[in-house]
TORSE-518454 format. One record per residue (C-alpha): x, y, z; residue in one letter. Coordinates in nm, 4 decimals, decimal comma. Example, Ala and Ser with C-alpha at 12.3 -4.5 7.8 and 13.67 -1.06 7.14 Angstrom:
{{1,2300; -0,4500; 0,7800}; A}
{{1,3670; -0,1060; 0,7140}; S}
REM end
This chain:
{{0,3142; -1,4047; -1,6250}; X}
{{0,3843; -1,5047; -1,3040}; X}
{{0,0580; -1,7174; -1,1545}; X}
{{-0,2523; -1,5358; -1,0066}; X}
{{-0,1950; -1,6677; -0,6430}; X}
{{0,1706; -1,5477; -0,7023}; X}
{{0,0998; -1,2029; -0,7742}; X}
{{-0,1728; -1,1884; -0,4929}; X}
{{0,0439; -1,2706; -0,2162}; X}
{{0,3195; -1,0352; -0,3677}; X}
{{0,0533; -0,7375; -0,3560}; X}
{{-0,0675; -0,8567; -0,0073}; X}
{{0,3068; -0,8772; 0,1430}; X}
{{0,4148; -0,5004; -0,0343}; X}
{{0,0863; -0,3231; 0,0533}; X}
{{0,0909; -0,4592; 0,4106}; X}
{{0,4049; -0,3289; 0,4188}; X}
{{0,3035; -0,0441; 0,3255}; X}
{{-0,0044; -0,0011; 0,5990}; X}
{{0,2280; -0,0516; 0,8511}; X}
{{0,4350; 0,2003; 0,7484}; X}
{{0,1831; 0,4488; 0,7354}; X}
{{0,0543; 0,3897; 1,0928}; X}
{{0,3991; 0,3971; 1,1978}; X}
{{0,4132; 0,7119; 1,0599}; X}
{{0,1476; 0,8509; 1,2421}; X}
{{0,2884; 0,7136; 1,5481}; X}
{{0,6219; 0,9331; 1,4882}; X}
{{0,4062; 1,2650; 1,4059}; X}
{{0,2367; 1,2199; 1,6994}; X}
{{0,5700; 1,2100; 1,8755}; X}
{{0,6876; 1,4962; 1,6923}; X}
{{0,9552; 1,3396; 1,5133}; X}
{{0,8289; 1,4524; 1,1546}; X}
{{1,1784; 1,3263; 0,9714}; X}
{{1,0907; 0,9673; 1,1157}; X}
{{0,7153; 1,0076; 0,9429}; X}
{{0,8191; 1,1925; 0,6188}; X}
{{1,0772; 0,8960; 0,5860}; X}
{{0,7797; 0,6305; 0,7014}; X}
{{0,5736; 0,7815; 0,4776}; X}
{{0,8026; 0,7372; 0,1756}; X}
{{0,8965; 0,4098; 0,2609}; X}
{{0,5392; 0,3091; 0,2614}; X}
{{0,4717; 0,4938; -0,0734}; X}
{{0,7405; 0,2731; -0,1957}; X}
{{0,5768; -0,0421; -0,0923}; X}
{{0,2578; 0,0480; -0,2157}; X}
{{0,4146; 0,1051; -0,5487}; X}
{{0,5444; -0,2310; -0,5499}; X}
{{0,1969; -0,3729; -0,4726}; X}
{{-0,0003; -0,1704; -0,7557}; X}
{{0,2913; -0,2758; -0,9969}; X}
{{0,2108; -0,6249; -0,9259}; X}
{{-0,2062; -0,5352; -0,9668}; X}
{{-0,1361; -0,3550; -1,2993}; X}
{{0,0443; -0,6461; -1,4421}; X}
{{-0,2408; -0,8493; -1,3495}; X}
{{-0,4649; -0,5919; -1,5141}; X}
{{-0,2435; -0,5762; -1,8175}; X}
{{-0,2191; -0,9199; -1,8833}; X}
{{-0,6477; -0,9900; -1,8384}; X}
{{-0,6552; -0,6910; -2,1417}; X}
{{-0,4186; -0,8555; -2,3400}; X}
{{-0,6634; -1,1704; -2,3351}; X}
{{-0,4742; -1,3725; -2,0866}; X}
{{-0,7492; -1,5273; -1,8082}; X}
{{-0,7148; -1,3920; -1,4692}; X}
{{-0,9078; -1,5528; -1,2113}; X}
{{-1,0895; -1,3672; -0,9798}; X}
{{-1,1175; -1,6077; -0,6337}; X}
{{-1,1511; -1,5217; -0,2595}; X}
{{-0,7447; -1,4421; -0,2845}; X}
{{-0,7290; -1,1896; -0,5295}; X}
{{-0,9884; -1,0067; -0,3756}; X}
{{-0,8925; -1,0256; -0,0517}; X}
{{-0,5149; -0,8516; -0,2734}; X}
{{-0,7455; -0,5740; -0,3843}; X}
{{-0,9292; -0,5246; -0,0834}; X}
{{-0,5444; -0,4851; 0,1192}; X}
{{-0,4905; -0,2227; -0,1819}; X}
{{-0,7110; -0,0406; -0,1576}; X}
{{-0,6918; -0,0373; 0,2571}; X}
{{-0,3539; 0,0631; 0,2176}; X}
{{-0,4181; 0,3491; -0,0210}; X}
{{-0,6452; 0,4842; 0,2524}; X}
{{-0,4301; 0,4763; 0,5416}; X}
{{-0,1410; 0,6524; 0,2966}; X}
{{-0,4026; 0,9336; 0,2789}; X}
{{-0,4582; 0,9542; 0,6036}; X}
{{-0,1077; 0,9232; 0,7200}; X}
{{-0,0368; 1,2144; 0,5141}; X}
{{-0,3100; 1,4135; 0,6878}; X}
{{-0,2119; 1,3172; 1,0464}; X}
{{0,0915; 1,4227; 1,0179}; X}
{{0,0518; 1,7608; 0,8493}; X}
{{-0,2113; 1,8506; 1,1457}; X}
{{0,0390; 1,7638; 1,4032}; X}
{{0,3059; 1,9504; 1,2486}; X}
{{-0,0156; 2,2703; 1,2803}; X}
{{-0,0268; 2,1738; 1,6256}; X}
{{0,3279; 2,1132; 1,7576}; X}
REM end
């Protein structure tokens, strides 16, 4: 397994990625280009995969008895995670009320 500090920055890089995405998707709904956000939107799912591929690895490998270590880094990983799972959410939401309200 690749090292803990590895892994976090790979999660932090993919689901930051990913947030931006997202916002940039609500940027293009609100612009009423809602190919540009449906394709934002994907491309941020994508990311976010990438990022909770990494985190289940890490989750994998601490049930399988290997020692994880859980510092200010790896939470601050989690924390972007889960921030990013949010705004994907949210994106989705935004832009399904602006296509109600072109």
């Amino acid at each position: 397994m690749e090292s803990t500090e590895l892994v976090a920055f790979n999660i932090i890089a993919s689901v930051g990625t990913a947030r931006s995405s997202y916002i940039a998707a609500i940027d293009a709904a609100s612009e009423k280009d809602f190919d540009g956000a449906e394709k934002l939107i994907a491309e941020g799912q994508d990311a976010f995969n990438q990022g909770h591929e990494a985190h289940a690895k890490l989750l994998t490998a601490m049930a399988q008895g290997e020692t994880v270590t859980m510092d200010l880094l790896l939470t601050h990983a989690e924390d972007q995670l889960m921030s990013a799972e949010a705004f994907g959410i949210l994106a989705e939401k935004f832009v399904n009320l602006y296509k109600k309200l072109k």
